[in-house]
N, C-alpha and C positions, 0 to 999 in steps of 0.2 A: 889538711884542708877539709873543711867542712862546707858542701855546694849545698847549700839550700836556695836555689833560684830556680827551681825546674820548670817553673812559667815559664822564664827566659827562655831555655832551653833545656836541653836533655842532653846526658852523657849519651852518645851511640848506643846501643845494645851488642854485644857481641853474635848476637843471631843473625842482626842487619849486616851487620858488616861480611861475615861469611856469607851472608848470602849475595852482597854486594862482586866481592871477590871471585865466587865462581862465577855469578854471572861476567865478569871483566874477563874472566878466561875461556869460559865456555859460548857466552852467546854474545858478543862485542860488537855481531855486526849489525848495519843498519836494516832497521825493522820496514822500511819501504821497497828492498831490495827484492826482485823476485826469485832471484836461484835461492836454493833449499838452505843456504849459511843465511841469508838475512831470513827465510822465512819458519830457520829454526828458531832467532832474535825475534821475532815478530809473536811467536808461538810462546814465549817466555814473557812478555810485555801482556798479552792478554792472559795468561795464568795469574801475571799479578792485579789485573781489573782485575779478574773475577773473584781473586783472593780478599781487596777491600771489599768490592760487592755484600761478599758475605760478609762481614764484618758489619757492614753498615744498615742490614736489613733490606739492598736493596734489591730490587729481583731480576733486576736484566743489566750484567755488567757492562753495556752499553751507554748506559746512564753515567758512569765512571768517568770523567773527563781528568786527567794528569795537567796539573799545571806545577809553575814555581814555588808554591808555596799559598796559604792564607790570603795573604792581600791580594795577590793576583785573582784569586778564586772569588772572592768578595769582588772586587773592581768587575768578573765577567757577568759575575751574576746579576750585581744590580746595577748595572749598567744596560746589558743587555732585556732586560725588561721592560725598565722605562722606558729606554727608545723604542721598543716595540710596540709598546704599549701608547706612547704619544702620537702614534697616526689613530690611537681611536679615542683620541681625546683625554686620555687618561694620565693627568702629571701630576698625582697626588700619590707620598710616599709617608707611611707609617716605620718610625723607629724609636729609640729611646737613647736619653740624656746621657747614658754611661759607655754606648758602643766605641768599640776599637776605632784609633782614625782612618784602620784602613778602611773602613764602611763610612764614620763621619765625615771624614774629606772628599769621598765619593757623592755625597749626598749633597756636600756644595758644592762641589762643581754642578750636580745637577740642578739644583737652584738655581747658576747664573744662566741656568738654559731655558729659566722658566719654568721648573718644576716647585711645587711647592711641599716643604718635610714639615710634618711636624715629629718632634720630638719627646713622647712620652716621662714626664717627672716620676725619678726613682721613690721607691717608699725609702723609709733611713736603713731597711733592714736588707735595701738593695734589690728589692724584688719589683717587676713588672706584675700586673693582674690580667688576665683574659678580659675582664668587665675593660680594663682602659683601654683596651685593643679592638675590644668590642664599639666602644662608645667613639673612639678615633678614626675608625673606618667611615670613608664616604662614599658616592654615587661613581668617584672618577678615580677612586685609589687603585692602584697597581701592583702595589708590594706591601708586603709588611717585611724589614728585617728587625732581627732583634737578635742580641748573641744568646750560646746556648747555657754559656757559664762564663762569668764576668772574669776578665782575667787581674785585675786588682784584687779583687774584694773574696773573688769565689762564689758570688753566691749561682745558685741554680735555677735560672727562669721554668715555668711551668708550658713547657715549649709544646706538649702534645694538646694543651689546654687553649692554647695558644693558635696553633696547626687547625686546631676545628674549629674554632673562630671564622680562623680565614677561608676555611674548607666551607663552610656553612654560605658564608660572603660571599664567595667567587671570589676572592683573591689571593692570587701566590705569593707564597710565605716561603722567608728565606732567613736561615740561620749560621750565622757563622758559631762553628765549632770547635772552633782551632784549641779551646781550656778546655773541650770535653772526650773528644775524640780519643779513645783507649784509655781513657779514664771513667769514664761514664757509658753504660749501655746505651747503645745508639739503635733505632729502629724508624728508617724514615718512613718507612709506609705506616706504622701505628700510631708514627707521633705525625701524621700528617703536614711532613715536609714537602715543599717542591723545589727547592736548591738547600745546600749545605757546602759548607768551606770548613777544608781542616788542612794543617800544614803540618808537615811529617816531623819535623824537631823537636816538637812536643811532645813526642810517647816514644823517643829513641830513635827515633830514625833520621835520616841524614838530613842537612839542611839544604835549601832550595828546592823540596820536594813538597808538593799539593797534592789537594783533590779536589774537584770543583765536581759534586752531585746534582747534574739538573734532571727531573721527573721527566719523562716522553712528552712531548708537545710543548714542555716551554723551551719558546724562543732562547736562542743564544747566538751570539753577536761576534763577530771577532774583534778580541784586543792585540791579535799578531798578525799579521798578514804573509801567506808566500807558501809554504806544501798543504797538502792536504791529510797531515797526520792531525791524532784525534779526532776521526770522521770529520775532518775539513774543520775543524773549531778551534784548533791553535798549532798554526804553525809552528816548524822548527823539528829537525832531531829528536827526538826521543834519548832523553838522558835513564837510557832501560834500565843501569847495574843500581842507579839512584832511585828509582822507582821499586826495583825488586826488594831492596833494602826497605823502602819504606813500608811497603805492603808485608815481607817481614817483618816486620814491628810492630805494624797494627795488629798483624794476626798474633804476634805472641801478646801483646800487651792485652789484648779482647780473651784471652786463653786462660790469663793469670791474676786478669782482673780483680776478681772475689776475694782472692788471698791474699793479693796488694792491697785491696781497697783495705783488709779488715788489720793489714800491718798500718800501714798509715795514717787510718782514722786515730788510730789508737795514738800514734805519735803526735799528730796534729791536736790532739783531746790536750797532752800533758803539755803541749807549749801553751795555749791559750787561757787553760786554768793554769801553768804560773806566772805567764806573762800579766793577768787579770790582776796578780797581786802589789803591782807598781800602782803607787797612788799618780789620780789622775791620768785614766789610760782606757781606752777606748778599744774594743772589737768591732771591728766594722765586716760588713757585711752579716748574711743569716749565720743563727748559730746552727740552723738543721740543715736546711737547703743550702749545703756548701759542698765544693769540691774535695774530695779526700783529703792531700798535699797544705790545701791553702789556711795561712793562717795571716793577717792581716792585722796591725795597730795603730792608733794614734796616743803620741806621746806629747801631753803637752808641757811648753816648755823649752822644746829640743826643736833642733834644724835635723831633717833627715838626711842628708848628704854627710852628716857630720859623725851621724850613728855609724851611717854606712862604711867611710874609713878607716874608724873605729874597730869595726867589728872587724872588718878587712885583716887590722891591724891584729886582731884575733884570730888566722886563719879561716873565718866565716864572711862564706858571700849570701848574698841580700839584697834587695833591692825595698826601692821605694815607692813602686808603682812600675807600670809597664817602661818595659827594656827601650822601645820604639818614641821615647818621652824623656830618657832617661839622662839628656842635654840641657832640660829645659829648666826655666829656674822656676816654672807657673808651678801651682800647688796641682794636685792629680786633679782634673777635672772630674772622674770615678767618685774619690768624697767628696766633692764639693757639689755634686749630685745627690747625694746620700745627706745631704745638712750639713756637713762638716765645715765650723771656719774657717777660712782661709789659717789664719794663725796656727790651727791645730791641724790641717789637714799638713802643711808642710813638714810635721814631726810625725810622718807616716815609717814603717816598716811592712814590708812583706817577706814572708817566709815562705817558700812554699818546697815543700819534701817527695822524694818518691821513695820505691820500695829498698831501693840501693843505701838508704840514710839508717842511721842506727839509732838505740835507744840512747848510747853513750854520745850521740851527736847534739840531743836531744838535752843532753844532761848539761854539756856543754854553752850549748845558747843557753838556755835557762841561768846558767850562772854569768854568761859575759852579759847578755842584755841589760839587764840589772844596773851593775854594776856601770853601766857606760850609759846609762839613761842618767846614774844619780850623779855621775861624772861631770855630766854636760850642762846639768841645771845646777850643777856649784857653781859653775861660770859663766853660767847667764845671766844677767842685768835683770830682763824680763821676770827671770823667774824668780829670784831675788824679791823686786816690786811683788810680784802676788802672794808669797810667800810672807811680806810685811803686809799686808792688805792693803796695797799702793792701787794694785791691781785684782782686778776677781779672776777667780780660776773659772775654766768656760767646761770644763769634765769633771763629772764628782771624784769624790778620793775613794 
């Protein structure tokens, strides 16, 4: 088998999981307990703040808030803002047309409460600007979020460009992170963040594990109710041996960064220049400002769900866009922000690799893709008609 989906997820690392396991043996008990067994647990819980702390640039691992995962992290943050922010009148929210729905559906709900979003149009090359961020901010705005690397496309917003923006404005700015997090250097005091969201199964670490980063003095709200674990801001247990594993991960993946990034770029370079050579086929997202891993296409012609079994059927996993979508029969909302037709945005592909994938993995897609691209448009009607000039082709050859 050949995993190339590590947007989706991430195989475990073997460092999490060790360190998952002794925590399950060594420190099991509950981290609110006061005799010296739970407050050896509780001693182990804060080594692992402080272990993402440093990771993330930030300086008092207090700031460090443990949730489920991404979306939860997203949902506290901007959630908790707005309402905090609507007793002083403030219910104007800055984001953009390609964000995750865990942030877009957060954003309508806040709308039918009376806030109003606008929503930033992508450039084609998937990028936000500081000037639109700049010219979008008003007298009553509250937040800006925007992600910090798209998880379709890859491309990489100019988030510290971005951060001073909002730092300049008086308003808090919030990034979800969840594509960049042990893939990308992260520094929330340089890049002027005041919240950040990452979820631990993107860089190896176990799933159902978050971070929710908010800065000293901004407000935060509770989305759980009932103890007073994480300085009173999310109830529940402390899932610790899930949390030790995650902060494991982050710190090996922030460690090995350099040397994965410069194995993977190199892998992600040879998929896109020969994926490039399919007539009628499209790169989306930036060709610089992109995520290591990620490499992204449109194929016109083809249905993407059709690739995808296909390739399946070649031991190669794939996706077509985000995992959280991946029921739906709509075209990626992601290109279709980006200018992509509807028609060609449906014959998308996403690849995306980490350091664990090989050159001969590499060798492999590049020969099945091909081959199953030219497959699918022998028995397509559609492509048939454009192929007779019944139809025009909507991508150059």
């Amino acid at each position: 088998m050949i995993y190339a989906d590590n947007a989706a997820t991430t195989k475990m690392s073997q460092t999490a999981a060790d360190a998952m396991l002794s925590c399950m043996g060594e420190a099991w008990g509950n981290a609110s307990s006061l005799y010296k067994f739970g407050q050896k647990t509780a001693e182990t819980l804060e080594a692992a703040r402080e272990k993402a702390a440093s990771c993330l640039g930030v300086a008092d691992p207090r700031e460090i808030y443990f949730t489920s995962g991404g979306s939860e992290a997203d949902n506290q943050a901007i959630l908790s803002v707005a309402r905090s922010s609507a007793k002083q009148g403030k219910k104007h929210i800055v984001s953009t047309a390609f964000e995750h729905h865990a942030v877009l559906h957060t954003l309508k709900k806040l709308e039918k409460e009376g806030f109003e979003v606008d929503l930033l149009d992508v450039h084609e090359n998937g990028m936000i600007s500081p000037e639109q961020v700049a010219k979008a901010i008003r007298e009553d705005t509250c937040l800006v979020t925007t992600m910090y690397a798209n998880n379709e496309i890859g491309s990489i917003l100019p988030i510290a460009e971005i951060g001073a923006v909002c730092r300049e404005r008086g308003v808090l700015f919030h990034t979800d992170a969840v594509q960049a997090a042990g893939h990308l250097p992260i520094d929330v005091q340089k890049e002027n963040i005041d919240l950040l969201s990452l979820s631990g199964h993107k860089f190896h670490g176990p799933k159902g594990t978050g971070i929710l980063y908010a800065k000293k003095g901004v407000p935060l709200l509770n989305l759980i109710e009932g103890g007073a674990q994480e300085r009173g801001k999310r109830a529940g247990t402390e899932n610790v041996p899930a949390i030790v594993g995650m902060a494991a991960a982050l710190e090996e993946a922030c460690a090995n960064m350099e040397e994965d990034t410069r194995k993977v770029v190199a892998m992600r370079q040879r998929l896109i220049e020969g994926l490039s050579k399919i007539p009628h086929s499209a790169l989306n997202g930036d060709t610089e400002r992109r995520l290591p891993g990620n490499v992204n296409f449109c194929f016109e012609g083809i249905e993407g769900e059709s690739l995808l079994l296909l390739l399946d059927d070649r031991g190669i996993c794939a996706s077509s866009g985000s995992a959280c979508t991946s029921g739906s029969l709509d075209p990626s909302h992601v290109l279709l922000s980006i200018g992509r037709p509807h028609e060609v945005a449906h014959g998308s592909l996403r690849l995306s690799l980490c350091a664990d994938n090989t050159e001969e993995d590499v060798d492999k897609i590049l020969q099945a893709v091909p081959e199953v691209v030219s497959y699918l448009r022998s028995i397509s009607p559609l492509w048939k008609e454009k192929v007779s000039g019944e139809r025009s082709f909507l991508l150059p050859e």
